[in-house]
PDB file of N, CA, C and O in Angstrom:
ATOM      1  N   UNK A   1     -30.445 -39.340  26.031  1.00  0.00           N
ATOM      2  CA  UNK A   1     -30.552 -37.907  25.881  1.00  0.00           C
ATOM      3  C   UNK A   1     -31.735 -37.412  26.717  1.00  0.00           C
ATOM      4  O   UNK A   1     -32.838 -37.959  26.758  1.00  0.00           O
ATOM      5  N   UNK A   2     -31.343 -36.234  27.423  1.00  0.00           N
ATOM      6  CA  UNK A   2     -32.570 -35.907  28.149  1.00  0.00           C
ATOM      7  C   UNK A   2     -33.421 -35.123  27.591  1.00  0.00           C
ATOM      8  O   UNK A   2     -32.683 -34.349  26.981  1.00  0.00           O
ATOM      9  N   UNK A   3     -35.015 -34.641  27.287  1.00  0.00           N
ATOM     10  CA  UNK A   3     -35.702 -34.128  26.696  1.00  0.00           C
ATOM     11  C   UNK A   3     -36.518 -33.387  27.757  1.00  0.00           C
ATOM     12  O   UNK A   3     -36.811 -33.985  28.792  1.00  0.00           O
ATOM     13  N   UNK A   4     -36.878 -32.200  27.577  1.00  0.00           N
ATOM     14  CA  UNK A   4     -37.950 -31.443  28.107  1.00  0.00           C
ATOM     15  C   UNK A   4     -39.231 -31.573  27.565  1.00  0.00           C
ATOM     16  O   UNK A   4     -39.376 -31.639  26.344  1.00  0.00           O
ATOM     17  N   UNK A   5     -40.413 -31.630  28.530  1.00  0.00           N
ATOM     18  CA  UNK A   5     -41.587 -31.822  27.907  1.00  0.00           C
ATOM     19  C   UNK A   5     -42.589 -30.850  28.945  1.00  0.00           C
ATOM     20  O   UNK A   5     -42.327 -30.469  30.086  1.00  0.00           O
ATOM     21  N   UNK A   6     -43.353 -30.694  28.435  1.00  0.00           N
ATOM     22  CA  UNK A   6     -44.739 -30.278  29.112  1.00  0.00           C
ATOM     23  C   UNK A   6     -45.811 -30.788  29.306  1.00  0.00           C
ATOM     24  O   UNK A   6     -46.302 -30.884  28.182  1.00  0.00           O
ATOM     25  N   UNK A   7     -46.740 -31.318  30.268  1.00  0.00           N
ATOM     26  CA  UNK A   7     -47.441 -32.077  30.257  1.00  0.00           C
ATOM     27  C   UNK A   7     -48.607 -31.275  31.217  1.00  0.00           C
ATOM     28  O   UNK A   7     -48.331 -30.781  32.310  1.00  0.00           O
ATOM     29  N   UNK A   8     -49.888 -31.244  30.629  1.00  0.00           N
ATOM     30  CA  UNK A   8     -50.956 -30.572  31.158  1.00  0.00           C
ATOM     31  C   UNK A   8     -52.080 -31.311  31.498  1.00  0.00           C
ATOM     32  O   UNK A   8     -52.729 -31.953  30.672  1.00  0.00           O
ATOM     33  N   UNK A   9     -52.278 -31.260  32.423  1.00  0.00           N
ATOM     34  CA  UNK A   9     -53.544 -31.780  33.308  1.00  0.00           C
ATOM     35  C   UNK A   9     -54.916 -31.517  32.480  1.00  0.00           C
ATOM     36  O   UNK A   9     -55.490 -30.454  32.715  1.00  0.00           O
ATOM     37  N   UNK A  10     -55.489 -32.408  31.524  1.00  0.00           N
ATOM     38  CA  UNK A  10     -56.549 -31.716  31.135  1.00  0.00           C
ATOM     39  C   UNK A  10     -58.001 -31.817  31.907  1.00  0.00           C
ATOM     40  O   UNK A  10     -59.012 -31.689  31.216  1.00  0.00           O
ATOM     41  N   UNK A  11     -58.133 -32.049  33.360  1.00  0.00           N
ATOM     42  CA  UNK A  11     -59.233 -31.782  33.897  1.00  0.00           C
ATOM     43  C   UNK A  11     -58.909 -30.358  34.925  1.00  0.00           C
ATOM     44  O   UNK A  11     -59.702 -30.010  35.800  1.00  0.00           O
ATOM     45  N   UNK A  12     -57.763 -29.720  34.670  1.00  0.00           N
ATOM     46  CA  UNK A  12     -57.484 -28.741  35.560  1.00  0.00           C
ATOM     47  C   UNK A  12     -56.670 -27.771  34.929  1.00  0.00           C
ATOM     48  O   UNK A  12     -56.461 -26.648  35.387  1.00  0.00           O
ATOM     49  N   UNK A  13     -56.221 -28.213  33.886  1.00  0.00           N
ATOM     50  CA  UNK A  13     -55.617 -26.870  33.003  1.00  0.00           C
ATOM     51  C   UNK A  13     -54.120 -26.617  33.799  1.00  0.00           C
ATOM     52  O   UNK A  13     -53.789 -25.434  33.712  1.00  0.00           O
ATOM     53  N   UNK A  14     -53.580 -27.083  34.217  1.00  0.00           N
ATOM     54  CA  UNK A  14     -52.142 -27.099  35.243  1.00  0.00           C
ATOM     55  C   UNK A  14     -51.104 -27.481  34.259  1.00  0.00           C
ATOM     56  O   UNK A  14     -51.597 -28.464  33.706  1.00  0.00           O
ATOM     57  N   UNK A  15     -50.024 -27.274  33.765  1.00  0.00           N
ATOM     58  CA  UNK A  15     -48.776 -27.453  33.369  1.00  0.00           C
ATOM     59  C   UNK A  15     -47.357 -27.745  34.009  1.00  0.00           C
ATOM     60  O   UNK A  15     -46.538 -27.081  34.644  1.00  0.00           O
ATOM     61  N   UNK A  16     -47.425 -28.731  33.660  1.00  0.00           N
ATOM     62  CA  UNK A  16     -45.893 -29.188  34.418  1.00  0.00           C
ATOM     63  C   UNK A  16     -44.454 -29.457  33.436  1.00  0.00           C
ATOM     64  O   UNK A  16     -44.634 -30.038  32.366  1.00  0.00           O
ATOM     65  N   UNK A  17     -43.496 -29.168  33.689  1.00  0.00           N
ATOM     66  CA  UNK A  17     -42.322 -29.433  32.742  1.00  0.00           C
ATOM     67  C   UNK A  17     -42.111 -30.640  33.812  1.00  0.00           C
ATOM     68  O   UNK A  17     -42.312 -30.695  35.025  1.00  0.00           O
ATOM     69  N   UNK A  18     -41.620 -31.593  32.862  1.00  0.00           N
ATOM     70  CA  UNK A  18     -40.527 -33.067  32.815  1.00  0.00           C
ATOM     71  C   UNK A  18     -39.558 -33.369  31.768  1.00  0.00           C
ATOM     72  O   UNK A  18     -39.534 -33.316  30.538  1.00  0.00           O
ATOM     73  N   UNK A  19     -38.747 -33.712  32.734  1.00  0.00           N
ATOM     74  CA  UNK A  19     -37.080 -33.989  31.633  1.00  0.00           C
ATOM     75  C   UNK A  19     -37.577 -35.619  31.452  1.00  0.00           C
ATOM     76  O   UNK A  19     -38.006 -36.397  32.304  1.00  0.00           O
ATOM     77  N   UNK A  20     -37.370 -35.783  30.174  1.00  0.00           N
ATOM     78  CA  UNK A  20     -37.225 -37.322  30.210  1.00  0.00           C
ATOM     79  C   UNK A  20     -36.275 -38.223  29.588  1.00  0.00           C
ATOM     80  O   UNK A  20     -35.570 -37.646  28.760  1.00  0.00           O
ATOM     81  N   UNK A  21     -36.089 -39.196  29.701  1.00  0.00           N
ATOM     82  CA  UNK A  21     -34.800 -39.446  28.861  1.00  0.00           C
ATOM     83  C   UNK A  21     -35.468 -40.158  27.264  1.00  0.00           C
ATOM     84  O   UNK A  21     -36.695 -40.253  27.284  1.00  0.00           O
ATOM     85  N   UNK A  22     -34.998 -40.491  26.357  1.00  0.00           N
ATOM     86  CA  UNK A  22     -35.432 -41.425  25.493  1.00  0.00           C
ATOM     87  C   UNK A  22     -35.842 -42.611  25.204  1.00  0.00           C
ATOM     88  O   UNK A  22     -36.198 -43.030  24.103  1.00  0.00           O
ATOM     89  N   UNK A  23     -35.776 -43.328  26.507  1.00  0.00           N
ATOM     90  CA  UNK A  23     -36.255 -44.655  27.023  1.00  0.00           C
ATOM     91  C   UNK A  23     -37.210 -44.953  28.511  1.00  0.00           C
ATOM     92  O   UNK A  23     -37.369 -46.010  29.122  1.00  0.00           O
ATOM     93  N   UNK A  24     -37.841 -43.335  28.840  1.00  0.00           N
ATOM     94  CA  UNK A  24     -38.486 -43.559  29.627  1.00  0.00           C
ATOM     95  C   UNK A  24     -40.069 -43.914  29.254  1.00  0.00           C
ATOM     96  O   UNK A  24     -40.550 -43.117  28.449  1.00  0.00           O
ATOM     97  N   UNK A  25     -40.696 -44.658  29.567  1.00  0.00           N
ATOM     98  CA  UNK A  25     -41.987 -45.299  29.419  1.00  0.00           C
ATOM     99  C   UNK A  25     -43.223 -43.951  29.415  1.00  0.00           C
ATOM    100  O   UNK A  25     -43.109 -42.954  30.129  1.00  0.00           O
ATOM    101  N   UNK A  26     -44.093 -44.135  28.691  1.00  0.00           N
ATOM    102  CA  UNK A  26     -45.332 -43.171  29.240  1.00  0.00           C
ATOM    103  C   UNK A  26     -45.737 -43.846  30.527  1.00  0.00           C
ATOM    104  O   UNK A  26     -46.118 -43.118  31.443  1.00  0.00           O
ATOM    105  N   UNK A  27     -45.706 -44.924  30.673  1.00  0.00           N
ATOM    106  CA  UNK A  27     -46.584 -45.378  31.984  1.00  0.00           C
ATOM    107  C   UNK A  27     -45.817 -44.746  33.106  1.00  0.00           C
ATOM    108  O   UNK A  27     -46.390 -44.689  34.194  1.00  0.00           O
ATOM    109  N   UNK A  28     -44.347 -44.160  32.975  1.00  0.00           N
ATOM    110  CA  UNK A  28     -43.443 -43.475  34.131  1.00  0.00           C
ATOM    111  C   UNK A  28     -43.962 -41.864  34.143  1.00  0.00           C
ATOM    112  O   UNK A  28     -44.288 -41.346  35.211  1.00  0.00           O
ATOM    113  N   UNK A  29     -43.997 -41.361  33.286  1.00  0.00           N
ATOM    114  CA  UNK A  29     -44.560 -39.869  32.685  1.00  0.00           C
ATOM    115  C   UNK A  29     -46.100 -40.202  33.382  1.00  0.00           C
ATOM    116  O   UNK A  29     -46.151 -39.668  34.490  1.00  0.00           O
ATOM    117  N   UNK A  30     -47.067 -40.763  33.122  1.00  0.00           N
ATOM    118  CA  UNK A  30     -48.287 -41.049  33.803  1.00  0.00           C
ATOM    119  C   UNK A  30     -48.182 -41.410  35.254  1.00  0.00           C
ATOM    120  O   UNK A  30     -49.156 -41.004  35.887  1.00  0.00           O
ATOM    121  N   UNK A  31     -47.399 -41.974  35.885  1.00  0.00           N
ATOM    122  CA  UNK A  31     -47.371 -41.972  36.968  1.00  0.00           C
ATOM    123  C   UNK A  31     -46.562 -40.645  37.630  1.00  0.00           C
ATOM    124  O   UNK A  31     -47.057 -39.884  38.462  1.00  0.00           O
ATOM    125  N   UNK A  32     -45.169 -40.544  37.053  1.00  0.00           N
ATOM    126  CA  UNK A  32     -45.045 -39.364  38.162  1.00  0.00           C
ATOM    127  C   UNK A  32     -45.820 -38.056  37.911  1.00  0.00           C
ATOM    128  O   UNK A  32     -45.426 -37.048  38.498  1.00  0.00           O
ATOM    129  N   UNK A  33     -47.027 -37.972  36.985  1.00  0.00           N
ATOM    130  CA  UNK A  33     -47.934 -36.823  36.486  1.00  0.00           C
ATOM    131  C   UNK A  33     -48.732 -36.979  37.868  1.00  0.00           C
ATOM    132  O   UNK A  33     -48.589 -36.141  38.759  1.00  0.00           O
ATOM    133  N   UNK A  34     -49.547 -38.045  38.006  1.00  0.00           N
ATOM    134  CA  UNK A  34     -50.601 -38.660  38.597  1.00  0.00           C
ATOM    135  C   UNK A  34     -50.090 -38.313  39.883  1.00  0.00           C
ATOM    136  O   UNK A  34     -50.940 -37.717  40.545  1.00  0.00           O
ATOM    137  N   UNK A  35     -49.061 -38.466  40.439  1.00  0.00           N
ATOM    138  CA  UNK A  35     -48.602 -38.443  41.645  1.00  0.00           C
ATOM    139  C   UNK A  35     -48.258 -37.197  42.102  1.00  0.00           C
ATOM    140  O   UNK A  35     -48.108 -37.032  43.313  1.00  0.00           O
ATOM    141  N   UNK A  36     -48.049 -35.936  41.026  1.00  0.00           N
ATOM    142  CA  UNK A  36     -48.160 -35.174  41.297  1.00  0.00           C
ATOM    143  C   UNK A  36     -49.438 -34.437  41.478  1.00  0.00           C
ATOM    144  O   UNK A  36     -49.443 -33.372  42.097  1.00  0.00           O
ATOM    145  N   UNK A  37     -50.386 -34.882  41.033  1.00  0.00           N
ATOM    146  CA  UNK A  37     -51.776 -33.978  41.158  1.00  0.00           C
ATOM    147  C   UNK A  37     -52.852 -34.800  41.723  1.00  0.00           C
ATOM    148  O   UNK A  37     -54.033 -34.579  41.455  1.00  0.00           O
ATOM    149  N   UNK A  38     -52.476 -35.721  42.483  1.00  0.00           N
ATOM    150  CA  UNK A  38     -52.975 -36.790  43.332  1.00  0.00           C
ATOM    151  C   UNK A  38     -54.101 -37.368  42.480  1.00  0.00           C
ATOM    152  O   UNK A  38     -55.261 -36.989  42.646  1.00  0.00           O
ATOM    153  N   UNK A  39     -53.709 -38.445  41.406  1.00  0.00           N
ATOM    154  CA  UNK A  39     -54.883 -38.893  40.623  1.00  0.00           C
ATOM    155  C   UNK A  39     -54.387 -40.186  40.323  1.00  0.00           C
ATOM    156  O   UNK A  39     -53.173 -40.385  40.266  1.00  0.00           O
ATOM    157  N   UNK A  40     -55.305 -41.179  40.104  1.00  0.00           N
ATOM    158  CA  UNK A  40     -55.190 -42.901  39.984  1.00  0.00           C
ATOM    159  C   UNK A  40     -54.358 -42.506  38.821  1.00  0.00           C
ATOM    160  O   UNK A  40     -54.697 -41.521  38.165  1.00  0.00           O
ATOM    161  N   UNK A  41     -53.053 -43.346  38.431  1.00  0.00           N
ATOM    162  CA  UNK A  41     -52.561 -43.209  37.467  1.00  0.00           C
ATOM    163  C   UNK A  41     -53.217 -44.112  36.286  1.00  0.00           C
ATOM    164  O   UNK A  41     -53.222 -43.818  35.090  1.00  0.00           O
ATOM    165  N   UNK A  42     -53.910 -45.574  37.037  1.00  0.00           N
ATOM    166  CA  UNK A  42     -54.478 -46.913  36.049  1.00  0.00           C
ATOM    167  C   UNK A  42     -55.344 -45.540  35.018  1.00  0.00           C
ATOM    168  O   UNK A  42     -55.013 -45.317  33.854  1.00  0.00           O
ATOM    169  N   UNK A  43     -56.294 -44.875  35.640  1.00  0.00           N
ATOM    170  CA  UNK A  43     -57.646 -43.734  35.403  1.00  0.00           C
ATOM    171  C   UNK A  43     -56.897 -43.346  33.938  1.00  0.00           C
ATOM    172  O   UNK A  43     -57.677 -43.516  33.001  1.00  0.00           O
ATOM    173  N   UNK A  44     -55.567 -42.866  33.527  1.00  0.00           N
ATOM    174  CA  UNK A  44     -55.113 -41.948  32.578  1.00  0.00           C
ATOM    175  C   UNK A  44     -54.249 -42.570  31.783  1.00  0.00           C
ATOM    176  O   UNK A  44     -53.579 -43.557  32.088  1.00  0.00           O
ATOM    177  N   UNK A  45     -54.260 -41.681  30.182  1.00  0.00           N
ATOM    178  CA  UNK A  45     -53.554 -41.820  29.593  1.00  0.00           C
ATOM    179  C   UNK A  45     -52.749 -40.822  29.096  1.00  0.00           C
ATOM    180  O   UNK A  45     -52.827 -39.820  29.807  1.00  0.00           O
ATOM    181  N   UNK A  46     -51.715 -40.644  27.791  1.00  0.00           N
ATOM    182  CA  UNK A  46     -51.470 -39.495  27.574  1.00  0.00           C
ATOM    183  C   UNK A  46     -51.795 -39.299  26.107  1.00  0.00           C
ATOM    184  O   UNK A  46     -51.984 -40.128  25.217  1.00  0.00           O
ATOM    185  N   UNK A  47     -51.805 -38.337  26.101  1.00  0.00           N
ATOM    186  CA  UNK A  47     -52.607 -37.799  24.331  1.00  0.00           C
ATOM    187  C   UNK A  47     -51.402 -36.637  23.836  1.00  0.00           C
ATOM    188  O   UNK A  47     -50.895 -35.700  24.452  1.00  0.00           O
ATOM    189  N   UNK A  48     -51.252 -37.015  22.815  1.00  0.00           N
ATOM    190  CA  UNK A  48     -50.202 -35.872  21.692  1.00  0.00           C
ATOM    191  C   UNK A  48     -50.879 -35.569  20.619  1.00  0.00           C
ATOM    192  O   UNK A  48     -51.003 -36.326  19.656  1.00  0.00           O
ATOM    193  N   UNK A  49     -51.229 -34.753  20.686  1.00  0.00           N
ATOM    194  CA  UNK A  49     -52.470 -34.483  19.382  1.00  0.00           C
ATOM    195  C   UNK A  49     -53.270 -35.511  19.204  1.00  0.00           C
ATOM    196  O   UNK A  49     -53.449 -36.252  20.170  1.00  0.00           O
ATOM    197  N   UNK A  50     -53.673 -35.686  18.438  1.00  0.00           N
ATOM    198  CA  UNK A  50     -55.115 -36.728  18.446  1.00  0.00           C
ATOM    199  C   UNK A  50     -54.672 -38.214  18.714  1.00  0.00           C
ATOM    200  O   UNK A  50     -55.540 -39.078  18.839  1.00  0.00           O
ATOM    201  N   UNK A  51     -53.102 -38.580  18.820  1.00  0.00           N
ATOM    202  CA  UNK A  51     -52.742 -40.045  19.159  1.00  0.00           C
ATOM    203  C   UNK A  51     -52.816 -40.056  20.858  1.00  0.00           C
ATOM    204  O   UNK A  51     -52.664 -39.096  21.613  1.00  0.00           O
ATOM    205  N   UNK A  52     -53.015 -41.046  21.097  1.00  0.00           N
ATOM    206  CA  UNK A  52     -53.270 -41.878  22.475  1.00  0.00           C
ATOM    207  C   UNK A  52     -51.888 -42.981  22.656  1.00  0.00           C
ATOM    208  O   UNK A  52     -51.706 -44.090  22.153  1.00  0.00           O
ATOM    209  N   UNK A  53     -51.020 -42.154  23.599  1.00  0.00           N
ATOM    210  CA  UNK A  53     -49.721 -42.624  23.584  1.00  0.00           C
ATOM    211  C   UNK A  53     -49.544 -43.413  25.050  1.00  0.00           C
ATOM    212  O   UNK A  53     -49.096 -42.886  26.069  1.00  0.00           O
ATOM    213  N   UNK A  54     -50.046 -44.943  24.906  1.00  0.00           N
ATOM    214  CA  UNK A  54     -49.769 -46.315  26.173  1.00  0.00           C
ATOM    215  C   UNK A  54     -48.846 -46.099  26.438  1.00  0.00           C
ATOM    216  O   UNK A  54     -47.896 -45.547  25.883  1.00  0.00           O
ATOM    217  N   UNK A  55     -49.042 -46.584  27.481  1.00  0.00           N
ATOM    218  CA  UNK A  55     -47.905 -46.877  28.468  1.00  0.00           C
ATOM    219  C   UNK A  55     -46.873 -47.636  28.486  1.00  0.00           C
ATOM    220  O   UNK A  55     -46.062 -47.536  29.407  1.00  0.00           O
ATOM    221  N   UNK A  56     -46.664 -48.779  27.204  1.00  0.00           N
ATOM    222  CA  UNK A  56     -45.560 -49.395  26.946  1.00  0.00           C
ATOM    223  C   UNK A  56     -45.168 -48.685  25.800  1.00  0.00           C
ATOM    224  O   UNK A  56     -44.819 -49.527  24.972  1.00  0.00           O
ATOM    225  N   UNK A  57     -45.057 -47.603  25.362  1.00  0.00           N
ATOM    226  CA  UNK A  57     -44.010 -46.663  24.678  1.00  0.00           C
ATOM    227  C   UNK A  57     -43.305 -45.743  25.211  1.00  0.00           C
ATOM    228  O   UNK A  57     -43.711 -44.883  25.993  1.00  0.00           O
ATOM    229  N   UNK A  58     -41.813 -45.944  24.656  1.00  0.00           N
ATOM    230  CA  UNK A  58     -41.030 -45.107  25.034  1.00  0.00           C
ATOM    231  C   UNK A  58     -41.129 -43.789  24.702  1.00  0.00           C
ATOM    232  O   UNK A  58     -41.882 -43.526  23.765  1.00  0.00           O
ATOM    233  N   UNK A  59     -40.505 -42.821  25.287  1.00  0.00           N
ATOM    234  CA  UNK A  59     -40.541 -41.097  24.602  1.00  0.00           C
ATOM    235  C   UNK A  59     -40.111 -41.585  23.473  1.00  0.00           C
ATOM    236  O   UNK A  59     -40.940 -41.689  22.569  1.00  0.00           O
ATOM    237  N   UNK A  60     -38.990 -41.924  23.274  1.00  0.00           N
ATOM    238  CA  UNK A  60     -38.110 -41.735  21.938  1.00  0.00           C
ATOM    239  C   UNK A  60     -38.802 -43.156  20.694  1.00  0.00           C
ATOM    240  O   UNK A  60     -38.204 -43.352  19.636  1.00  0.00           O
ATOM    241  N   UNK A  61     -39.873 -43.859  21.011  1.00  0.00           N
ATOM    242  CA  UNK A  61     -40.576 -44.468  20.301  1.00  0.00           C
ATOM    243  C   UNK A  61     -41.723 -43.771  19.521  1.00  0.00           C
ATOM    244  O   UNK A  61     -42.279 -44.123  18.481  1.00  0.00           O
ATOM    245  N   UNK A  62     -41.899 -42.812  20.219  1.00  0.00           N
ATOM    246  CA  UNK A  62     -43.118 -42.203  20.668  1.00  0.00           C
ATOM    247  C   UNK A  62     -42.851 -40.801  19.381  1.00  0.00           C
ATOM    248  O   UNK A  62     -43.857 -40.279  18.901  1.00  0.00           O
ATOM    249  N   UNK A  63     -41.660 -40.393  19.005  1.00  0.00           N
ATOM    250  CA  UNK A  63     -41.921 -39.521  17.702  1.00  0.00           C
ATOM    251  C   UNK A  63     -42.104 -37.805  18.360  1.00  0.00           C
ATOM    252  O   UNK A  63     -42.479 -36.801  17.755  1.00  0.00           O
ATOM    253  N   UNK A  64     -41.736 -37.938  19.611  1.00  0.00           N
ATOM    254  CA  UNK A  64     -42.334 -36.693  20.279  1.00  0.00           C
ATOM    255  C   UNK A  64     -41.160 -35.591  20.288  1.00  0.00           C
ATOM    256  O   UNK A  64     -40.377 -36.015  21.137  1.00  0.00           O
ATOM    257  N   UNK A  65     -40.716 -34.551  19.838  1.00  0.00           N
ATOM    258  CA  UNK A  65     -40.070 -33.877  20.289  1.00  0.00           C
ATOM    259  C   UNK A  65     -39.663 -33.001  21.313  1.00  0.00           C
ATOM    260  O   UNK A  65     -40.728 -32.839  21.909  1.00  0.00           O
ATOM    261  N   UNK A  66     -38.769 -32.287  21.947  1.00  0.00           N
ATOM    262  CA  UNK A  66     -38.404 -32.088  23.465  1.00  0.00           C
ATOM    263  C   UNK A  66     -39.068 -30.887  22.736  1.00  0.00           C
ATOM    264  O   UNK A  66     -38.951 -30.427  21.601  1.00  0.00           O
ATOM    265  N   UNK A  67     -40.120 -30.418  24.281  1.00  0.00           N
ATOM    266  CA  UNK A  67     -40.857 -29.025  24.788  1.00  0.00           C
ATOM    267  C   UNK A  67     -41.862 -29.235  23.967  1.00  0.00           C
ATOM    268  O   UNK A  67     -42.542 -28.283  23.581  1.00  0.00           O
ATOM    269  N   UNK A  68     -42.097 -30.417  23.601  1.00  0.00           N
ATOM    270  CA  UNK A  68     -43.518 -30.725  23.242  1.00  0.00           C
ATOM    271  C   UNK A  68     -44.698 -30.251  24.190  1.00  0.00           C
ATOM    272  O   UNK A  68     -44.304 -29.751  25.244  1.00  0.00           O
ATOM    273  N   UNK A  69     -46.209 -30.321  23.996  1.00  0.00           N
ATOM    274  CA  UNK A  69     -46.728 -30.077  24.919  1.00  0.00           C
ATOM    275  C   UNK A  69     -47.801 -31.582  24.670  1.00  0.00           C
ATOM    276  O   UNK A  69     -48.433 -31.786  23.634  1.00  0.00           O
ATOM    277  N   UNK A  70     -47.796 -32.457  25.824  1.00  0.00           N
ATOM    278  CA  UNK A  70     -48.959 -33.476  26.246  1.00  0.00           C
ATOM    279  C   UNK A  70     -50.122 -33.735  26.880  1.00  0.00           C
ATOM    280  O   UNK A  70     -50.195 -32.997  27.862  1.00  0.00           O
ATOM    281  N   UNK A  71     -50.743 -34.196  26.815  1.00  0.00           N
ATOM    282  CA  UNK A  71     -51.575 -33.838  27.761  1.00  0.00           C
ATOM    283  C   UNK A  71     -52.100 -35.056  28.741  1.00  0.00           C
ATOM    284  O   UNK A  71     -52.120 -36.217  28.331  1.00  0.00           O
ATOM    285  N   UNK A  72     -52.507 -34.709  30.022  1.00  0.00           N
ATOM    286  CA  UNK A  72     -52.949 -36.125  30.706  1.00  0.00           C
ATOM    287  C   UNK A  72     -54.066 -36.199  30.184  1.00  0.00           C
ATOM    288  O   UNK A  72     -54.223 -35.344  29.312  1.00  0.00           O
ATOM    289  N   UNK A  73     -55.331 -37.181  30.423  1.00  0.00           N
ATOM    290  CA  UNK A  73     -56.654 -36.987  29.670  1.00  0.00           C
ATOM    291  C   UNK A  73     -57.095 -38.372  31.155  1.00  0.00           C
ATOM    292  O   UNK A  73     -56.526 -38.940  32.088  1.00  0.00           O
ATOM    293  N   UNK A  74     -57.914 -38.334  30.756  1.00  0.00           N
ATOM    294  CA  UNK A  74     -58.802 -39.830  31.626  1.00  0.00           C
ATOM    295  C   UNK A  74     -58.652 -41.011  30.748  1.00  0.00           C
ATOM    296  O   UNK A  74     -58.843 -40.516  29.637  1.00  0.00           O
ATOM    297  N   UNK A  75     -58.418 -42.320  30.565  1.00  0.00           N
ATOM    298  CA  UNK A  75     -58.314 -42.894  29.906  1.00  0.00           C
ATOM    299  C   UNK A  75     -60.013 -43.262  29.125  1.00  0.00           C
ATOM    300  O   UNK A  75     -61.094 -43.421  29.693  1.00  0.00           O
ATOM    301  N   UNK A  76     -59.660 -43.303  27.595  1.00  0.00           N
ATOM    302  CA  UNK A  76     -60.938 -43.025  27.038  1.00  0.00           C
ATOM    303  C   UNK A  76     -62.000 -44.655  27.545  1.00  0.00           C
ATOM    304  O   UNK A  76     -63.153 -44.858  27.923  1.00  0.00           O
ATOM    305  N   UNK A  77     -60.881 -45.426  27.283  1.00  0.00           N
ATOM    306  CA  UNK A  77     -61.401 -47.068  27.626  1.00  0.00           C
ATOM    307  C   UNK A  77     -61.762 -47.543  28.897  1.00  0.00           C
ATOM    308  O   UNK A  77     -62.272 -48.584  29.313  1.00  0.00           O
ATOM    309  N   UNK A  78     -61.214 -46.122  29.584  1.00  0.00           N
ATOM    310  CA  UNK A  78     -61.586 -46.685  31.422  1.00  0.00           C
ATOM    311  C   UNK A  78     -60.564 -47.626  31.712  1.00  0.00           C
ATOM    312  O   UNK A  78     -60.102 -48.611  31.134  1.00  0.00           O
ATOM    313  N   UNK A  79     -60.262 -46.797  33.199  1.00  0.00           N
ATOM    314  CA  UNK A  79     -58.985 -47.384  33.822  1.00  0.00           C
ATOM    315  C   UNK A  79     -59.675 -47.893  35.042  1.00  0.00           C
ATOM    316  O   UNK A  79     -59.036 -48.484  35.912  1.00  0.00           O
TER     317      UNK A  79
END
């Protein structure tokens, strides 16, 4: 199933919509984020309210609903 999401740059305040499917990885969502706003993808993670959502979870693992809003962040542990 494909899902709409929003995902915001939090060192720049920028918003992007992505369709994703239910088995796409955050580490895919982090990279094609990263690649869009020219930033190390290793550097980031993604944050949904106060959880810190890796890169080996799926959207649809992940509890997130479509037109959610995410956010990129720097990774807190250092990338």
């Amino acid at each position: 199933m494909t899902n709409r999401i929003n995902l915001k740059d939090a060192d720049s305040g920028s918003v992007i919509a992505m369709d994703v499917e239910d088995d796409t990885l955050m580490e895919e969502i982090i990279e094609s984020a990263a690649s869009f706003w020219n930033k190390d993808p290793g550097a980031y993670v993604v944050r949904s309210g106060d959880r810190i959502l890796r890169g080996s979870t799926t959207f649809g693992e992940s509890l997130i609903a479509s037109w959610d809003q995410l956010e990129l962040i720097p990774d807190p542990e250092g990338g």
